[in-house]
C-alpha positions as CSV (number, residue, x, y, z in Angstrom):
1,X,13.3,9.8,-1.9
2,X,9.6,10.2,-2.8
3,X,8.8,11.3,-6.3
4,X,5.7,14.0,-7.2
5,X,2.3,12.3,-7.2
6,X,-1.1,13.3,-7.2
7,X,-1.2,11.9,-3.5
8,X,0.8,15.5,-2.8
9,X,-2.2,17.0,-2.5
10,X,-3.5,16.0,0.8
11,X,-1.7,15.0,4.1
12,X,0.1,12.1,4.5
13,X,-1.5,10.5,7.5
14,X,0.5,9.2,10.6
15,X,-0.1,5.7,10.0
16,X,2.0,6.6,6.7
17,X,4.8,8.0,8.5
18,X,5.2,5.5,11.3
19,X,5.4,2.8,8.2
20,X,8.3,4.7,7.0
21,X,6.3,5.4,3.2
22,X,8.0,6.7,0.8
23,X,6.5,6.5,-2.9
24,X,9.6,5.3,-5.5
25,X,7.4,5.2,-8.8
26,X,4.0,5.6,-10.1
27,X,2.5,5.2,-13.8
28,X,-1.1,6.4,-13.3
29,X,-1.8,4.5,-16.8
30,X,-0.9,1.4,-15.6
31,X,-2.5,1.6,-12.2
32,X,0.5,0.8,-10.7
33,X,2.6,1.9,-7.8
34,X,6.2,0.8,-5.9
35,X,6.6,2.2,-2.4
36,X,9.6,1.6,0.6
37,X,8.8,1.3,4.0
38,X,10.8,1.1,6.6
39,X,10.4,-1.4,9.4
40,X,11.3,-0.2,12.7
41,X,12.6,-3.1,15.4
42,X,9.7,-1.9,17.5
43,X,7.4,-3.7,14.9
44,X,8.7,-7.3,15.5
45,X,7.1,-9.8,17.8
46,X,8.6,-12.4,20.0
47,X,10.7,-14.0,17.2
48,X,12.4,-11.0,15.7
49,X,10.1,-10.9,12.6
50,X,8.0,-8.4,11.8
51,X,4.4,-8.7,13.1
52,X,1.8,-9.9,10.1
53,X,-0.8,-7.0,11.0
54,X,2.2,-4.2,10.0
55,X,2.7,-5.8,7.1
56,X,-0.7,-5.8,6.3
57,X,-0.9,-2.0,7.1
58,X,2.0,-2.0,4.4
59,X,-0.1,-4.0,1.9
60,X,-2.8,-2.0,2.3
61,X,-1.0,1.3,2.5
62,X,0.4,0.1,-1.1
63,X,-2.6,-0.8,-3.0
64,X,-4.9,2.4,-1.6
65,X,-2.1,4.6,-3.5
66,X,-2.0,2.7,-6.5
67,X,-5.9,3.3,-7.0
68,X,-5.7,7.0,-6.1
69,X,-2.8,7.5,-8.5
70,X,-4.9,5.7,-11.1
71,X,-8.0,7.8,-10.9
72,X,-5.9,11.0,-10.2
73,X,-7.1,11.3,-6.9
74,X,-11.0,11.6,-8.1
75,X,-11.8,8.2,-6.3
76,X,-10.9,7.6,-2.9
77,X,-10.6,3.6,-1.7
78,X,-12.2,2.3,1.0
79,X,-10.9,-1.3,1.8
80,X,-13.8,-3.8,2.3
81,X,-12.1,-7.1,2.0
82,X,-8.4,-8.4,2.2
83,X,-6.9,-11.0,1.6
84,X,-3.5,-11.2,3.0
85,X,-0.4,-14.7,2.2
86,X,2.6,-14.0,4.5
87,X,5.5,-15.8,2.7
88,X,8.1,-15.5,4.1
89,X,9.3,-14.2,8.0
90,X,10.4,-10.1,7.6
91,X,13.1,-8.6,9.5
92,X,13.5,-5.0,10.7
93,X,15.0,-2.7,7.6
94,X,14.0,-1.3,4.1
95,X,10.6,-3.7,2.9
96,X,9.3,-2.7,-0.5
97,X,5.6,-2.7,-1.8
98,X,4.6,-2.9,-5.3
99,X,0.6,-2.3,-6.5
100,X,-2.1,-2.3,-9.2
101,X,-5.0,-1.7,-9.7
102,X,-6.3,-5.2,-11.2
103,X,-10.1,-3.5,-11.9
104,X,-12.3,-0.8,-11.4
105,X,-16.1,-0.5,-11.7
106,X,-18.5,1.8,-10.4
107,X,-18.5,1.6,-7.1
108,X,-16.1,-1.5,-6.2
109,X,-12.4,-1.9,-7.7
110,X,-9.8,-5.0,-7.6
111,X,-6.3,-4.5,-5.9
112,X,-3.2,-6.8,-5.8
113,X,-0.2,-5.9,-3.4
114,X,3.5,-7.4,-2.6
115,X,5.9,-6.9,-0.5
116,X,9.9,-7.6,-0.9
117,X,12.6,-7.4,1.0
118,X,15.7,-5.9,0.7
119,X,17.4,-8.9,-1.3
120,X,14.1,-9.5,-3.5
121,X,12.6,-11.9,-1.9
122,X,8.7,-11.9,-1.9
123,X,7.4,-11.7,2.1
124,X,3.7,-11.7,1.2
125,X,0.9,-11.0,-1.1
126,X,-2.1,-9.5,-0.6
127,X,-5.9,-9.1,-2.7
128,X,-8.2,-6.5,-1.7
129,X,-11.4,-5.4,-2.4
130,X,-11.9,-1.4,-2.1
131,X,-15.2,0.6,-2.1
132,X,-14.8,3.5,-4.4
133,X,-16.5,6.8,-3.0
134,X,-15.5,10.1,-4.8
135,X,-13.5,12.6,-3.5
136,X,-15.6,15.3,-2.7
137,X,-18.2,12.5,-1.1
138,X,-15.2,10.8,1.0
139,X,-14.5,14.6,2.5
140,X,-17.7,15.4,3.6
């Protein structure tokens, strides 16, 4: 069940819907964001677990929110570096992602990511370091 945010305002892309997104909580004050995914069996590799690179596209999917709920969509991220520590193995299901925004300057910001699964236990952790282009700039 998403919840109003400022992110209403544009599409949600496709790579957001095959992740299964769905935006639980935001507190634009704090920078911070808690989303759900859902992790289809088609994501898994060999083992059963689900393949690093989605959950990376989680991570990532997670902390690029949390800075555009912070700056109220004025600044639009642009990932240039990240940093990704996979935990723990993920199975198919309900994975949840918690950002903030660690810092922001003019034209780079600071990002830290985590994922959960459904019991609470952390599955990885991610850093990333996002160019910051305004909006109206980033649509052209």
């Amino acid at each position: 069940m998403s919840i109003p945010t400022v992110l209403d305002r544009f599409p949600t892309p496709p790579c957001a819907h095959l992740l299964g997104l769905d935006i639980l909580a935001a507190d634009r004050d704090g920078g911070e964001v808690s989303i759900a995914f859902t992790a289809r069996p088609e994501f898994c590799n060999a083992a059963g677990n689900v393949q690093g690179g989605f959950l990376a596209a989680m991570l990532d999917d997670c902390m690029g929110p949390a800075l555009l709920i912070a700056t109220d969509a004025e600044f639009y991220p642009s990932t240039i570096d990240l940093n990704v520590q996979f935990l723990a193995p993920a199975r198919p299901g309900r994975i949840l992602g918690k950002a903030r925004v660690i810092q922001l300057g003019r034209t780079i910001g600071f990002v830290q990511g985590e994922l959960e699964d459904a019991c609470g236990k952390t599955i990885a952790r991610a850093s990333a370091s996002v160019r910051i282009t305004a909006m109206h700039k980033a649509q052209a």
